[in-house]
C-alpha positions in Angstrom: -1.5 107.3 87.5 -3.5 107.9 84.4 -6.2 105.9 83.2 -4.9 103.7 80.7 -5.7 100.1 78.3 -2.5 100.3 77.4 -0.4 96.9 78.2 3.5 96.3 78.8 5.5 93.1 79.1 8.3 93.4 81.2 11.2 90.6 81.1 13.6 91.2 83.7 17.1 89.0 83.9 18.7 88.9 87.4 22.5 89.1 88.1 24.1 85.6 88.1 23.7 83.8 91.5 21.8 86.4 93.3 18.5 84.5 95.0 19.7 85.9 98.3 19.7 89.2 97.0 16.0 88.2 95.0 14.7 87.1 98.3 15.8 89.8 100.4 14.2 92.4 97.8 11.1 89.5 97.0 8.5 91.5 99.4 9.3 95.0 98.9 9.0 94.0 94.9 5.3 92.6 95.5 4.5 95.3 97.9 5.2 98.0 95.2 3.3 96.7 92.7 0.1 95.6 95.1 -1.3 98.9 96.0 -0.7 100.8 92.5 -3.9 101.3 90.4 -4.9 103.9 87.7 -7.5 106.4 88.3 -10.1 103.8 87.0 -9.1 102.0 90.2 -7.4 99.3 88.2 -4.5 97.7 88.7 -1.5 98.4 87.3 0.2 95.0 87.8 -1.6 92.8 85.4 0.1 89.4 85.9 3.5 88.2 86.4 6.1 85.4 87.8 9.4 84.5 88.1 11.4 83.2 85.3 13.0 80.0 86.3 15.8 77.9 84.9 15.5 75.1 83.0 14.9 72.5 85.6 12.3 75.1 87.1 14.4 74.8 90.6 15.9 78.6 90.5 14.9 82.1 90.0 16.6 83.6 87.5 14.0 86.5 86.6 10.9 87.7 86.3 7.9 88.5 83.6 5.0 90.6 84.4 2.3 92.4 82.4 1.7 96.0 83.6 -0.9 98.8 83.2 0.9 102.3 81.5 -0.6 104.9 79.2 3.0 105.1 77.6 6.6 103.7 77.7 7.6 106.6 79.3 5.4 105.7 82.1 6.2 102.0 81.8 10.5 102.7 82.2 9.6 105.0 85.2 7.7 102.5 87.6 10.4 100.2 86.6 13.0 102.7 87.4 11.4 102.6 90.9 11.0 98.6 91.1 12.9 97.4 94.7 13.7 94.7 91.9 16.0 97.3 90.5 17.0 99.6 93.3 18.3 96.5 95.4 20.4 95.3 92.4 18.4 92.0 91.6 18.0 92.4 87.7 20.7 92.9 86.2 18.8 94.1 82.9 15.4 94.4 82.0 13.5 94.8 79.1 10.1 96.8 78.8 7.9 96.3 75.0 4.4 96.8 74.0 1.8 93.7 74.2 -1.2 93.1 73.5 -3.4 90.5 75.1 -5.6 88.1 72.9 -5.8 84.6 74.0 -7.2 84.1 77.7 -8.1 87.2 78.7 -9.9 87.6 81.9 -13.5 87.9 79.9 -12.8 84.8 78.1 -12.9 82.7 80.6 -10.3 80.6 79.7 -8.1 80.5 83.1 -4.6 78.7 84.1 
């Protein structure tokens, strides 16, 4: 993948009542996004989590910041997602974000 600065906020909803389905796909999903970096060696997953429900006891999605020189690029390593091709989001939604407060240089950590 290209070099890029470029960041992407992905917020990704899951079918209704699928955490068997979420756990089954859990470790392909993190495997996919582990080993891919830019040609800076960078890596393209910059953060990310599942989203939970309100008393924080269930999975019901996912937010995570990637690396992509375009949105283009950005739809088609979600296209590839295990997240998607094993039927665990049921939509997903990809925009442009740029990062401000606590960035890694600031030192300003979780």
């Amino acid at each position: 993948m290209a070099s890029t600065d470029r960041l992407w906020i992905v917020l990704g909803t899951d079918y209704p009542d699928n955490t068997t389905k979420r756990m089954a796909a859990r470790p392909h999903h993190l495997a996919y996004w582990q080993d891919m970096h830019d040609t800076n060696g960078r890596a393209v997953l910059q953060m990310g989590g599942p989203v939970t429900d309100d008393a924080g006891d269930t999975m019901i999605g996912s937010m995570f910041v990637i690396r992509a020189p375009d949105i283009a690029t950005a739809r088609a390593l979600l296209t590839d997602d295990p997240y998607v091709t094993h039927g665990v989001f049921e939509t997903y939604e990809i925009r442009p974000w740029k990062w401000l407060v606590g960035t890694p240089d600031s030192g300003v950590t979780p």
